[in-house]
N, CA and C atoms of all chains as a GROMACS GRO file, in nm:
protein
  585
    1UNK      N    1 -10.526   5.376   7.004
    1UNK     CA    2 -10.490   5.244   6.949
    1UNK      C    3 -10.339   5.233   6.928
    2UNK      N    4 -10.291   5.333   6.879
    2UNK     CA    5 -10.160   5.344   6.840
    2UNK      C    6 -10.078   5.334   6.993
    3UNK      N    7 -10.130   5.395   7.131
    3UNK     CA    8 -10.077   5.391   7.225
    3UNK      C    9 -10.039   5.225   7.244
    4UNK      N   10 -10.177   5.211   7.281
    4UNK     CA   11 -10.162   5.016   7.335
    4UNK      C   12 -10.071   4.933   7.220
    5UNK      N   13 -10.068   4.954   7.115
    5UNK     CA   14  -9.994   4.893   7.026
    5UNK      C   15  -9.875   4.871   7.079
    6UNK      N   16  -9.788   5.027   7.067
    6UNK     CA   17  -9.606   5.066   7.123
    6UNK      C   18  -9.635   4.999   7.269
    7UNK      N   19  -9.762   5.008   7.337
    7UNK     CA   20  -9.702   4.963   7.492
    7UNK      C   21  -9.676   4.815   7.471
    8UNK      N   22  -9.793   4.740   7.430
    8UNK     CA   23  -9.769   4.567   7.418
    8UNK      C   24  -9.639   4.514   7.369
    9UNK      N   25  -9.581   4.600   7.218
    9UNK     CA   26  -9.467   4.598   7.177
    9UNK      C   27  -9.348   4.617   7.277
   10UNK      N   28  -9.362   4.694   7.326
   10UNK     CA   29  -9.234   4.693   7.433
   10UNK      C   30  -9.277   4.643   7.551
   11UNK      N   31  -9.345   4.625   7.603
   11UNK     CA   32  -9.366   4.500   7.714
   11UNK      C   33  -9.359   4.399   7.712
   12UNK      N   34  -9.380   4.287   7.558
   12UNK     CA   35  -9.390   4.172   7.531
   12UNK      C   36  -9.192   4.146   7.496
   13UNK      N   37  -9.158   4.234   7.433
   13UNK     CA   38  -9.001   4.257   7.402
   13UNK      C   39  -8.941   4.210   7.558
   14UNK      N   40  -8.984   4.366   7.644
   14UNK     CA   41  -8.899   4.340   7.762
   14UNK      C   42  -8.931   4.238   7.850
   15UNK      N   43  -9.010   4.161   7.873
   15UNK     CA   44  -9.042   4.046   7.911
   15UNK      C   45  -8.959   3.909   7.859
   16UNK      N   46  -8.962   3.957   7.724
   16UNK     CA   47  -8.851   3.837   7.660
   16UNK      C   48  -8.748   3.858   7.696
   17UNK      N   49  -8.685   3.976   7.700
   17UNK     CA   50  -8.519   3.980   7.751
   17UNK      C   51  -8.499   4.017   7.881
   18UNK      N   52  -8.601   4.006   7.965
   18UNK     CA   53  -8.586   3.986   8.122
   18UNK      C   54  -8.568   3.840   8.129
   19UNK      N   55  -8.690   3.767   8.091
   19UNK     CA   56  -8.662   3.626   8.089
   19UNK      C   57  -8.514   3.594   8.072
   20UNK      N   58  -8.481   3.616   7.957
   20UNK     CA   59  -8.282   3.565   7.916
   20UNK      C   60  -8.197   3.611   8.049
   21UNK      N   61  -8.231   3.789   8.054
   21UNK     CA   62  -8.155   3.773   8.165
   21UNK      C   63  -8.128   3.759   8.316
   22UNK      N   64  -8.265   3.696   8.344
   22UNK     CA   65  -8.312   3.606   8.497
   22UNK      C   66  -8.243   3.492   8.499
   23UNK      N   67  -8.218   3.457   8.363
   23UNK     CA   68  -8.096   3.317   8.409
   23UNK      C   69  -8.031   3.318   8.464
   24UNK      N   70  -7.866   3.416   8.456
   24UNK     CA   71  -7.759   3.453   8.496
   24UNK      C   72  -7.763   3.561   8.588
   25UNK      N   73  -7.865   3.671   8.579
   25UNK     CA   74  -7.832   3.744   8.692
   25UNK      C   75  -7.981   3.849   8.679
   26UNK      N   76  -8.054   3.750   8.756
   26UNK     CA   77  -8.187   3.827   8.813
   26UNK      C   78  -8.251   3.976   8.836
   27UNK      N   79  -8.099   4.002   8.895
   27UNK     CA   80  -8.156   4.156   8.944
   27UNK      C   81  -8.111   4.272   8.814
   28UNK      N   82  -8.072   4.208   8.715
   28UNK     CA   83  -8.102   4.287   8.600
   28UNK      C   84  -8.210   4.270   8.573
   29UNK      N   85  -8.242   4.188   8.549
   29UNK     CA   86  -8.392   4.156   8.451
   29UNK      C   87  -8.512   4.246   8.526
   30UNK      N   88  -8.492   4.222   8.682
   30UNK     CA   89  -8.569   4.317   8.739
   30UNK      C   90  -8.587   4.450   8.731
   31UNK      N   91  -8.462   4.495   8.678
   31UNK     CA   92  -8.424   4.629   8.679
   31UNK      C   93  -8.456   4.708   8.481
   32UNK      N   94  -8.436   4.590   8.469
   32UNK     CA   95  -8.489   4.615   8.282
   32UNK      C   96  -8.660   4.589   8.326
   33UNK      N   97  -8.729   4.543   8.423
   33UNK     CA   98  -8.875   4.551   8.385
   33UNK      C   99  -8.878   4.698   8.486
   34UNK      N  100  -8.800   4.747   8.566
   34UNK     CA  101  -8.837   4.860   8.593
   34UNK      C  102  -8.846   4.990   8.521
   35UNK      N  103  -8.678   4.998   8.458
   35UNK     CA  104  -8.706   5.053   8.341
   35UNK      C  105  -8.792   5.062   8.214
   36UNK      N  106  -8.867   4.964   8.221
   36UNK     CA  107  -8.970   4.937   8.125
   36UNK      C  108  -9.113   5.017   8.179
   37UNK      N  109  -9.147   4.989   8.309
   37UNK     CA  110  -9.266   5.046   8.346
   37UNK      C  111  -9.246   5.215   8.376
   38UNK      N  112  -9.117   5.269   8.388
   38UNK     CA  113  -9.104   5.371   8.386
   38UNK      C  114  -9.082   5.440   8.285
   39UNK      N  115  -9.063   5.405   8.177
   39UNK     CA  116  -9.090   5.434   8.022
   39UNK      C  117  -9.230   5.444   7.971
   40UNK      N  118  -9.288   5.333   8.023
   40UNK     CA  119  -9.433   5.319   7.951
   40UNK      C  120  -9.513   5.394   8.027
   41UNK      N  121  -9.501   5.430   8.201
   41UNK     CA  122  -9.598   5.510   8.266
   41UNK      C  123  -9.577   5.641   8.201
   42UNK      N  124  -9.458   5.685   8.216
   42UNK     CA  125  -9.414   5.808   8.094
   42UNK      C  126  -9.510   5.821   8.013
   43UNK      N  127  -9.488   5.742   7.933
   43UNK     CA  128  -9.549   5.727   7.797
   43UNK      C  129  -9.724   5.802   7.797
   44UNK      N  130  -9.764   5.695   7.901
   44UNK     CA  131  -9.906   5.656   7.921
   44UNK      C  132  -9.974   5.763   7.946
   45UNK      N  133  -9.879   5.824   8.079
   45UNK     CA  134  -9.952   5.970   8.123
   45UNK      C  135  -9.900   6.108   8.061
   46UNK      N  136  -9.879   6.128   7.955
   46UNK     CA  137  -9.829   6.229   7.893
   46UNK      C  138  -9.958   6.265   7.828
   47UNK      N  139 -10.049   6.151   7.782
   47UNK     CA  140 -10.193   6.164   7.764
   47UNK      C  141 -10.288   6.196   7.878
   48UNK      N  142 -10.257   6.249   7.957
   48UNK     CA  143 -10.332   6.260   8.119
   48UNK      C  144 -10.399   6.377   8.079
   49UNK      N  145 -10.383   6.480   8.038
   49UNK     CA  146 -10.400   6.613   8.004
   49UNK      C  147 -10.552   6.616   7.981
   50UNK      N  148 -10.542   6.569   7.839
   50UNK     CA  149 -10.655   6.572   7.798
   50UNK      C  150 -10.771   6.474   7.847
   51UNK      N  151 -10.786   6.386   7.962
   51UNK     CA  152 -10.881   6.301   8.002
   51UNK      C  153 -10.906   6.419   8.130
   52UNK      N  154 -10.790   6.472   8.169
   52UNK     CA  155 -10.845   6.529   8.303
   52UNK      C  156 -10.943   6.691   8.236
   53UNK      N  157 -10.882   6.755   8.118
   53UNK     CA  158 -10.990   6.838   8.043
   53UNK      C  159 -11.131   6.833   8.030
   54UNK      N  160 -11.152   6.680   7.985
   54UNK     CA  161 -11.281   6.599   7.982
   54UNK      C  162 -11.356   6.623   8.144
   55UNK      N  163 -11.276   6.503   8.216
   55UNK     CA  164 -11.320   6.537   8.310
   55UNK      C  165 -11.389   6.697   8.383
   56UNK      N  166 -11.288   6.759   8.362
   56UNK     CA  167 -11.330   6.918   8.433
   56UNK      C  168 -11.450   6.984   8.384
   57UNK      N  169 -11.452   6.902   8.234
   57UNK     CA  170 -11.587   6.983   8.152
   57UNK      C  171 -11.686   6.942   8.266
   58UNK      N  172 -11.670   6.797   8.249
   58UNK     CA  173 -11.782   6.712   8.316
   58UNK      C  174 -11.844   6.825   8.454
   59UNK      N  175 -11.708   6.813   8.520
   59UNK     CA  176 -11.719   6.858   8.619
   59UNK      C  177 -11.789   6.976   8.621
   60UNK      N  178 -11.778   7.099   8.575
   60UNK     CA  179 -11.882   7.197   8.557
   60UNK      C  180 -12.006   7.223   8.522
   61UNK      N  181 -11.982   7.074   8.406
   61UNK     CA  182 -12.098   7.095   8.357
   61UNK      C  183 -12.263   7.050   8.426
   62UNK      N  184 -12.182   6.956   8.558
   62UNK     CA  185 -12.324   6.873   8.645
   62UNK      C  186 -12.273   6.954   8.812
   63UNK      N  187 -12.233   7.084   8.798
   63UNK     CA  188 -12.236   7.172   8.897
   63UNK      C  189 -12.183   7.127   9.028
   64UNK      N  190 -12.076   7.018   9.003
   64UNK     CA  191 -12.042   6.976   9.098
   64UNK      C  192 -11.931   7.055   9.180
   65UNK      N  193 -11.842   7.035   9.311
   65UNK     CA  194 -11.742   7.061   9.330
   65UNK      C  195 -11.648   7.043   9.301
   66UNK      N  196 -11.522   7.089   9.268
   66UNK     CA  197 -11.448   7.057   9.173
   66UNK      C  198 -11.286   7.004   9.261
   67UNK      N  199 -11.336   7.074   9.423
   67UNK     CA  200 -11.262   7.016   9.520
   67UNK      C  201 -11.290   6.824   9.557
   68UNK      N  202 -11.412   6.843   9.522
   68UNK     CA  203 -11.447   6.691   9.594
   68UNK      C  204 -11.378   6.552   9.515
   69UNK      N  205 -11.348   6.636   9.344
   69UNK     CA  206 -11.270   6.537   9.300
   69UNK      C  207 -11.101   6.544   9.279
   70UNK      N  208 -11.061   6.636   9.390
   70UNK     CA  209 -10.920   6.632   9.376
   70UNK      C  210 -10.880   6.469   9.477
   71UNK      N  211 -10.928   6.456   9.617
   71UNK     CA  212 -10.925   6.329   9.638
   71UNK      C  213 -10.937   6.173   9.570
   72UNK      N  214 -11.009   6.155   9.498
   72UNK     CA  215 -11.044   6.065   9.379
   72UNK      C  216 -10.906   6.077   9.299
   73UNK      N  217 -10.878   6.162   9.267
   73UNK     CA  218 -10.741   6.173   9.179
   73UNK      C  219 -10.591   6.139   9.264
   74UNK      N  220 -10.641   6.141   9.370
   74UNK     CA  221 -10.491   6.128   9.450
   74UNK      C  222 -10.484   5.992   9.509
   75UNK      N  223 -10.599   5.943   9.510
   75UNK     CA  224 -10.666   5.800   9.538
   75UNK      C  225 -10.588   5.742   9.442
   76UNK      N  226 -10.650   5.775   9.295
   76UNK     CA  227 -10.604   5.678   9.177
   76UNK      C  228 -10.462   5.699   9.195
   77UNK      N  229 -10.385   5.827   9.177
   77UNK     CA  230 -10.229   5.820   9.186
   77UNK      C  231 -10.156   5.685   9.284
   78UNK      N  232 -10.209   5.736   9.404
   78UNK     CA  233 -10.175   5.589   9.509
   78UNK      C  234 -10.175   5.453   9.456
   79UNK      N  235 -10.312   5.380   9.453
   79UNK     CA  236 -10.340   5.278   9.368
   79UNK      C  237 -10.268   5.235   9.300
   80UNK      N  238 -10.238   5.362   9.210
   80UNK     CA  239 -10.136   5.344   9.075
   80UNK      C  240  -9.975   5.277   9.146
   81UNK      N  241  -9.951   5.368   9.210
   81UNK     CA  242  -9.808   5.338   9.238
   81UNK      C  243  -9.821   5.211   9.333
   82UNK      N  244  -9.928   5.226   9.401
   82UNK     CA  245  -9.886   5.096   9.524
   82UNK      C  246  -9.907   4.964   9.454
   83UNK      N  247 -10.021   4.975   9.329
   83UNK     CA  248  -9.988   4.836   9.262
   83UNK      C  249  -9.843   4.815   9.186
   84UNK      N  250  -9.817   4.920   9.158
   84UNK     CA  251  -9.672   4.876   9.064
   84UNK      C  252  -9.575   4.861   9.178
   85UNK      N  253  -9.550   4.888   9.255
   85UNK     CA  254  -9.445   4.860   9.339
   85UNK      C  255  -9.467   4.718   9.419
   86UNK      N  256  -9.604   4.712   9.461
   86UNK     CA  257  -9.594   4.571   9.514
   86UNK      C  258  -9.575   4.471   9.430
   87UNK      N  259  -9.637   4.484   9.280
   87UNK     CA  260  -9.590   4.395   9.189
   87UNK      C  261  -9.456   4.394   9.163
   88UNK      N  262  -9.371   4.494   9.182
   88UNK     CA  263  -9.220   4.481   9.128
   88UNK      C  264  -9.152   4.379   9.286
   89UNK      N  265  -9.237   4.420   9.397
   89UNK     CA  266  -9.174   4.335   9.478
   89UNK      C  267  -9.208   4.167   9.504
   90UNK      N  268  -9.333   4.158   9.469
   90UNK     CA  269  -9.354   4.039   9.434
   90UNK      C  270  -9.307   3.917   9.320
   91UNK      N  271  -9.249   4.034   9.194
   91UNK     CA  272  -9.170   3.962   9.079
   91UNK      C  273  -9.060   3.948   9.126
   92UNK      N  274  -8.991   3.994   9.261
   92UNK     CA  275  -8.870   3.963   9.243
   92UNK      C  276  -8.913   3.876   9.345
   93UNK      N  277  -8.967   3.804   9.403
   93UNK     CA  278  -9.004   3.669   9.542
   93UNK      C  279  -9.011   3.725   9.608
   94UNK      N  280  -9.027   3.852   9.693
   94UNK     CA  281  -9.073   3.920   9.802
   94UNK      C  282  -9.223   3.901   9.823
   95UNK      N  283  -9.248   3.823   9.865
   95UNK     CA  284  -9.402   3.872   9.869
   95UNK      C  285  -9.442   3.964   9.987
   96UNK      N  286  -9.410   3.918  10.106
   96UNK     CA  287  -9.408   4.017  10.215
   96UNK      C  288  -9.424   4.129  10.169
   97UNK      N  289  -9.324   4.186  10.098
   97UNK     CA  290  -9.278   4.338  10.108
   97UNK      C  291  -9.404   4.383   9.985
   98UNK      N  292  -9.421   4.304   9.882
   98UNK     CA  293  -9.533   4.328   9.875
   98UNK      C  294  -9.633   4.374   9.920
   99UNK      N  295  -9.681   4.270  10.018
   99UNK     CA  296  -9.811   4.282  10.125
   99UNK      C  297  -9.823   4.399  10.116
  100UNK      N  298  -9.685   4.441  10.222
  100UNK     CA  299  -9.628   4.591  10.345
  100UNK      C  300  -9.625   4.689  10.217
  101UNK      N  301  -9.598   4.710  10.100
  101UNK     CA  302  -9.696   4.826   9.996
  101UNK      C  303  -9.753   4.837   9.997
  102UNK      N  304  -9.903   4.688   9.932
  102UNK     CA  305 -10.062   4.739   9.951
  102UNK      C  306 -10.105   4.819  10.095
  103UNK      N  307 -10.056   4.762  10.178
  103UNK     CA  308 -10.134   4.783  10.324
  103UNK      C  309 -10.050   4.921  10.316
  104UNK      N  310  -9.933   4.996  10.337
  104UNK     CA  311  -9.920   5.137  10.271
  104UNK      C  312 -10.005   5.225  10.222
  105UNK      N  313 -10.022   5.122  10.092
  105UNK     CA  314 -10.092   5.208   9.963
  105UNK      C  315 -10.291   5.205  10.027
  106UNK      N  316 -10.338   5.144  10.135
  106UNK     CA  317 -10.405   5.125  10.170
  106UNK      C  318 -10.442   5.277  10.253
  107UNK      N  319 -10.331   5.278  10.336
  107UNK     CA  320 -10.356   5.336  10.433
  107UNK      C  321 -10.372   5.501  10.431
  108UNK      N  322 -10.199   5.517  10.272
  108UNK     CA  323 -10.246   5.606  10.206
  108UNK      C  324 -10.360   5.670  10.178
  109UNK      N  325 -10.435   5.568  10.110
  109UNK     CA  326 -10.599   5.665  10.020
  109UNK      C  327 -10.673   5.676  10.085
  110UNK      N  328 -10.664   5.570  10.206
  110UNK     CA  329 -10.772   5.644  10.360
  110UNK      C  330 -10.744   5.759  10.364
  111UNK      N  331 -10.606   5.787  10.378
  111UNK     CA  332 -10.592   5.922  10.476
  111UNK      C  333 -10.599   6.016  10.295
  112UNK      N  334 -10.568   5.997  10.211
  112UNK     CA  335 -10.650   6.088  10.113
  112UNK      C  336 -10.764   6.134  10.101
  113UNK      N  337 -10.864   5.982  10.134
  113UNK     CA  338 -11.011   6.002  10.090
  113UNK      C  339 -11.082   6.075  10.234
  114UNK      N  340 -10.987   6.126  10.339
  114UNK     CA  341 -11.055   6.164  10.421
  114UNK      C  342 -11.151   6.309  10.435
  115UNK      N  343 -11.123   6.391  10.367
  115UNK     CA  344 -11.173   6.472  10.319
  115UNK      C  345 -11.343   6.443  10.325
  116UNK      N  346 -11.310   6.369  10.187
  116UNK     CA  347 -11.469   6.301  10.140
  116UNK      C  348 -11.520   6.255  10.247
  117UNK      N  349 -11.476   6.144  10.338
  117UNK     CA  350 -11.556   6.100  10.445
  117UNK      C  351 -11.612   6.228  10.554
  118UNK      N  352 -11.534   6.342  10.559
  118UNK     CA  353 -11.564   6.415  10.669
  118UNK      C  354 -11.732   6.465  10.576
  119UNK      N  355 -11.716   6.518  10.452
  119UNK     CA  356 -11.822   6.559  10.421
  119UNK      C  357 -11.960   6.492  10.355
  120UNK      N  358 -11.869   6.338  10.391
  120UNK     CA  359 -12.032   6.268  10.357
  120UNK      C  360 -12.064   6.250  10.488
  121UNK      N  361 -11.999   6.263  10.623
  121UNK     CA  362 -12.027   6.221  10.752
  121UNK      C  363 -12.112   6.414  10.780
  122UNK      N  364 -12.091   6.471  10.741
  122UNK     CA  365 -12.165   6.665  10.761
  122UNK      C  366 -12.288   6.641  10.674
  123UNK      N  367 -12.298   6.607  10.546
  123UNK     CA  368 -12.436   6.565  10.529
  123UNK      C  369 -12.468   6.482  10.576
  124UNK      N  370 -12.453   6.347  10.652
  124UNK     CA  371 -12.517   6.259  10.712
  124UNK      C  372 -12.582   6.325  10.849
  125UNK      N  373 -12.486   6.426  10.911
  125UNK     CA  374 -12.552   6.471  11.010
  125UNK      C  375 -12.669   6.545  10.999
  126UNK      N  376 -12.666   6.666  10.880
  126UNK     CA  377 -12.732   6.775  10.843
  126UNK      C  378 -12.850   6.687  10.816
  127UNK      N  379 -12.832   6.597  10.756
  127UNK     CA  380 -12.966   6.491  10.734
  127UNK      C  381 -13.049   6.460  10.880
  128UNK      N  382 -12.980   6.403  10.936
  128UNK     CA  383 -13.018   6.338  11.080
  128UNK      C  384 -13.080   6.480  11.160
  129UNK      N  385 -13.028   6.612  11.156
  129UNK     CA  386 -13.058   6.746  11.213
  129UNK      C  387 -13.169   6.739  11.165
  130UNK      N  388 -13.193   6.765  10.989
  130UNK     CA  389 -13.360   6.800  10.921
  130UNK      C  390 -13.472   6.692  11.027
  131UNK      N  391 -13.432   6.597  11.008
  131UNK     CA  392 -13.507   6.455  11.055
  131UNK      C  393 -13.584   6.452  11.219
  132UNK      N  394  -9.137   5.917   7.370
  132UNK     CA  395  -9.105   5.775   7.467
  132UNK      C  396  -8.941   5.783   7.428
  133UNK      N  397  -8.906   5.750   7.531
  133UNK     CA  398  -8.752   5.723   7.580
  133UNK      C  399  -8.744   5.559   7.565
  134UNK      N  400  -8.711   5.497   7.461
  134UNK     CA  401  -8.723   5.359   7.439
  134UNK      C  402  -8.559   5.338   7.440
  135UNK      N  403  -8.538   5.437   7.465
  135UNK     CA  404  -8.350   5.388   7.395
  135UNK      C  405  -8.303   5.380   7.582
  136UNK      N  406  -8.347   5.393   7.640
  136UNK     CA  407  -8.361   5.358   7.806
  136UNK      C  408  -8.381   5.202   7.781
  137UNK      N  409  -8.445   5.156   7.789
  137UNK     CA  410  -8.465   5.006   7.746
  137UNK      C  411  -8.375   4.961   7.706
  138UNK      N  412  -8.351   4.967   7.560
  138UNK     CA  413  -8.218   4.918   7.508
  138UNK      C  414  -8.059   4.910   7.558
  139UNK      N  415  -8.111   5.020   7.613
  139UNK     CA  416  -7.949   5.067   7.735
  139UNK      C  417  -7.923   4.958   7.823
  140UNK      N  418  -8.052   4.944   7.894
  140UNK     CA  419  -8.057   4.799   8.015
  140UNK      C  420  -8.031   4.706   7.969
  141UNK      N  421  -8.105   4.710   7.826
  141UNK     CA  422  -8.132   4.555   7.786
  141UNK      C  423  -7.965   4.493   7.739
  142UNK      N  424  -7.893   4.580   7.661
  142UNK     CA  425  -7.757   4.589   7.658
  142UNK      C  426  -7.666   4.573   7.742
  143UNK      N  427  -7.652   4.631   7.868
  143UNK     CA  428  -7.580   4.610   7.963
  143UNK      C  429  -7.606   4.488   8.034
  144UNK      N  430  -7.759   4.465   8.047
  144UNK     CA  431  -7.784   4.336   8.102
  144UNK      C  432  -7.713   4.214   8.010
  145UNK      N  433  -7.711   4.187   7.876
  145UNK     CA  434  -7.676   4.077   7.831
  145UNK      C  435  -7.498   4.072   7.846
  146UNK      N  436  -7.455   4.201   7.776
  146UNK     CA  437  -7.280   4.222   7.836
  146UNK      C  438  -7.271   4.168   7.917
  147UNK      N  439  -7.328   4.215   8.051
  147UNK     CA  440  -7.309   4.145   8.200
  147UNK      C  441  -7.313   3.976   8.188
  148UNK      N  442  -7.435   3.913   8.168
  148UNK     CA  443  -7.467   3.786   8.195
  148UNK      C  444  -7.371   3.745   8.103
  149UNK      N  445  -7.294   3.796   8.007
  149UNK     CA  446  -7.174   3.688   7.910
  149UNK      C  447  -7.057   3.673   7.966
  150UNK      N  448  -7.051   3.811   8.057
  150UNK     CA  449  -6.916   3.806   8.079
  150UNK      C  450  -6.915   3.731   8.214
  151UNK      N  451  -7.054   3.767   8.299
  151UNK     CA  452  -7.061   3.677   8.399
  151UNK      C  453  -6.997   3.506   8.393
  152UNK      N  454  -7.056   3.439   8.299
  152UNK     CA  455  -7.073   3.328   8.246
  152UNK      C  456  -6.942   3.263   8.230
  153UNK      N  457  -6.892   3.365   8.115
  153UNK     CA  458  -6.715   3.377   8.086
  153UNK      C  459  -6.681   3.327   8.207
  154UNK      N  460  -6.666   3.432   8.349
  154UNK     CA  461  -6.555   3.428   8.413
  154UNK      C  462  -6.570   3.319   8.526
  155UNK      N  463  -6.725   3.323   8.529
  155UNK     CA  464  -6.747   3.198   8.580
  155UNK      C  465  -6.691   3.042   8.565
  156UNK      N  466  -6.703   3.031   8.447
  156UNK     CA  467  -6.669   2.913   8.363
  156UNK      C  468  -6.491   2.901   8.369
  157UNK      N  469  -6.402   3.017   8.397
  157UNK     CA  470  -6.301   3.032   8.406
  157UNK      C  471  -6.216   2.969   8.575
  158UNK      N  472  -6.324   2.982   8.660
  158UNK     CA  473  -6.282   2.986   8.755
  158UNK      C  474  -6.310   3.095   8.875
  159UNK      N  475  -6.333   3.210   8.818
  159UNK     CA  476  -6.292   3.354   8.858
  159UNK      C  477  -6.440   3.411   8.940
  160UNK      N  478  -6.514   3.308   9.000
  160UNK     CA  479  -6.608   3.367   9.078
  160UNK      C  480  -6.634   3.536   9.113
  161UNK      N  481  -6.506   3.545   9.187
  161UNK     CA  482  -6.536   3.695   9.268
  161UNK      C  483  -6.544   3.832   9.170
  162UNK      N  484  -6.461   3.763   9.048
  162UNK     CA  485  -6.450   3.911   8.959
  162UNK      C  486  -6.601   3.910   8.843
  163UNK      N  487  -6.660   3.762   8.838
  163UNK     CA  488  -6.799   3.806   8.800
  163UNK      C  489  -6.883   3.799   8.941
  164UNK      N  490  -6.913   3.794   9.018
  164UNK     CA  491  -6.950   3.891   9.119
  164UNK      C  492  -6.952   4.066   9.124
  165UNK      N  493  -6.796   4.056   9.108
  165UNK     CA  494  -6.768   4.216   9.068
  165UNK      C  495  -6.802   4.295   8.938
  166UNK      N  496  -6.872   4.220   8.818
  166UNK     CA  497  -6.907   4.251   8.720
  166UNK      C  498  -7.030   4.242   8.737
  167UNK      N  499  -7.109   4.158   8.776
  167UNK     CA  500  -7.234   4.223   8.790
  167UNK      C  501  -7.296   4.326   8.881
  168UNK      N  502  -7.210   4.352   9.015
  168UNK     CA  503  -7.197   4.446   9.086
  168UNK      C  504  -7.211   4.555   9.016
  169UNK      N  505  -7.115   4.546   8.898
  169UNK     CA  506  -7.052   4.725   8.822
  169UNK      C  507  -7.177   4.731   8.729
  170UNK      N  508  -7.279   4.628   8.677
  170UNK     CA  509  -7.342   4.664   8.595
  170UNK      C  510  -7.487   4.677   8.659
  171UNK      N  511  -7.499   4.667   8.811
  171UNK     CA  512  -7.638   4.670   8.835
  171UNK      C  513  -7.584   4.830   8.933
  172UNK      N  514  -7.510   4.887   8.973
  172UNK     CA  515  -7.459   4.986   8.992
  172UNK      C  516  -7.492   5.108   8.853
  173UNK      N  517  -7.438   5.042   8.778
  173UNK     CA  518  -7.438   5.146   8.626
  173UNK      C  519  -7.582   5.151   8.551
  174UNK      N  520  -7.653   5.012   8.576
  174UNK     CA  521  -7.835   5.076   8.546
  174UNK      C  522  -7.923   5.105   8.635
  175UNK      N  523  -7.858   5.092   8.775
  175UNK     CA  524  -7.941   5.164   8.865
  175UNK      C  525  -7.917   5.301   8.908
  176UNK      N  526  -7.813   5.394   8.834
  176UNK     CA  527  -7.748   5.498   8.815
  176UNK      C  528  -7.829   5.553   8.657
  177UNK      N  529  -7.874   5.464   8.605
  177UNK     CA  530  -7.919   5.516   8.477
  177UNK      C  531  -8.094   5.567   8.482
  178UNK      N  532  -8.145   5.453   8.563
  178UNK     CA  533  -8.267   5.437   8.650
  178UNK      C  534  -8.315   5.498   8.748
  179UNK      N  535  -8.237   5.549   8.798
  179UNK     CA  536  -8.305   5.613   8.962
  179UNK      C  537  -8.339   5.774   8.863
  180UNK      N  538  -8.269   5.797   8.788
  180UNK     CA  539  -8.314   6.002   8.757
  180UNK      C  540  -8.484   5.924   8.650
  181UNK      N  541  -8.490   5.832   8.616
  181UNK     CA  542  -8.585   5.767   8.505
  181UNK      C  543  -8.734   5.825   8.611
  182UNK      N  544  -8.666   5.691   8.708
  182UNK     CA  545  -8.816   5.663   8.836
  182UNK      C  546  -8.860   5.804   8.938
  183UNK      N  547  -8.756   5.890   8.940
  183UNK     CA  548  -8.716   5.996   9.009
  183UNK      C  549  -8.840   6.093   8.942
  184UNK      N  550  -8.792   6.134   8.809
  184UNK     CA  551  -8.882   6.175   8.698
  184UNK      C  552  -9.034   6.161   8.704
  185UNK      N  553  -9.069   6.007   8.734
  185UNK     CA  554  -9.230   5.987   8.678
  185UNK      C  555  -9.256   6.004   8.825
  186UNK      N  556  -9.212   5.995   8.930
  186UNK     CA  557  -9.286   5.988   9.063
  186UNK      C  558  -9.296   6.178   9.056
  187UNK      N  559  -9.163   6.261   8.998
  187UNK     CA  560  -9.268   6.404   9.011
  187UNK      C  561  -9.360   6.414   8.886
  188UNK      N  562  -9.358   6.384   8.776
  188UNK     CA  563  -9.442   6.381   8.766
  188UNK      C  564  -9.587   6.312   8.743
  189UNK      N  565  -9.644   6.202   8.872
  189UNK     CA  566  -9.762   6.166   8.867
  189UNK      C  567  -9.787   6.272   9.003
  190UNK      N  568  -9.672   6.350   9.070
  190UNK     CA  569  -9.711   6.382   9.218
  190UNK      C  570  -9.743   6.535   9.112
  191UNK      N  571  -9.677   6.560   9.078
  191UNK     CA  572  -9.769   6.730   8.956
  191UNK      C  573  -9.916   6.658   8.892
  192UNK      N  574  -9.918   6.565   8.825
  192UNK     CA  575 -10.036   6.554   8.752
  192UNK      C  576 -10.168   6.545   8.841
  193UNK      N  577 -10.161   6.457   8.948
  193UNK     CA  578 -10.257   6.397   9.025
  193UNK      C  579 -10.252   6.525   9.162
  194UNK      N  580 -10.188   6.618   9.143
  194UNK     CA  581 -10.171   6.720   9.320
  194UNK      C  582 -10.154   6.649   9.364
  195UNK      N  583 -10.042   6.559   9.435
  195UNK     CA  584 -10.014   6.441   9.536
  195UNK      C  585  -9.927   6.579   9.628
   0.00000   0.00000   0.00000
């Protein structure tokens, strides 16, 4: 609770004084909301530790592989960044360059999640073999 | 949290846009040109080791 509190607080702040200074000279203001999201991702994932702990319990505890969820995690990393960057390029009127991130950040977690596909495509076969 | 990063921008950004304004209002186009030049130079010098930082570490947290 205390997290989301300090984040809203300084996001609602830096939003106000991006606004002031988009009047006169834009590519500050842009550059104060960058600095802002790179403060608060800071912030945010310094708590990473202990969710991915959780997780790992999980993970042992329903005998899963513990490889199968390193993809999933590199997925979310992507995601993560390709939304913030296309949004930083879209706040400044780029939308294009936008786009050309997602479709990046797209193409990225394919080629992350490929892993997973090879081994849901080896049980699909091993299935089709029993059959 | 590094909040005093914020304040740094947020500071230089308003300096800038006054003095912009100033020299504008003066006549002096090219030298606020050249002032906001020096100040988006000086927080993107303050910024790049910031962004530099969280990209290693989400690429340590996540094994990227």
């Amino acid at each position: 609770m205390e997290l989301i509190a300090k984040v809203v607080v300084i996001c609602v702040v830096v939003a106000l004084t991006a606004l002031l200074l988009e009047r006169d000279t834009p590519e500050l203001g842009l550059l104060l909301t960058l600095g802002a999201i790179a403060v608060v991702m800071g912030f945010a994932l310094s708590y990473y530790r202990e969710i991915r702990e959780m997780v790992d319990t999980l993970l042992s505890q329903s005998g899963l592989d513990g490889a199968l969820f390193v993809p999933i995690l590199k997925i979310i990393a992507i995601s993560m960044v390709a939304r913030l960057g296309g949004d930083v390029c879209r706040d400044s009127g780029k939308k294009a360059l936008g786009a050309v991130v997602d479709l990046a950040g797209t193409f990225c977690a394919l080629l992350a999640a490929e892993p997973l596909l090879r081994a849901a495509l080896s049980l699909l076969t091993q299935l089709g073999g029993m059959g | 949290m590094d909040v005093d990063l914020i304040f740094k921008i947020a500071a230089i950004g308003i300096i800038v846009a006054v003095l912009n304004q100033l020299l504008v209002r003066s006549g002096r186009e090219e030298q606020a040109l050249m002032t906001t030049l020096a100040g988006l130079v000086v927080v993107l010098m303050l910024l790049v080791q910031e962004i530099s930082d969280l990209f290693e570490l989400i690429k340590n947290l996540f094994q990227l």
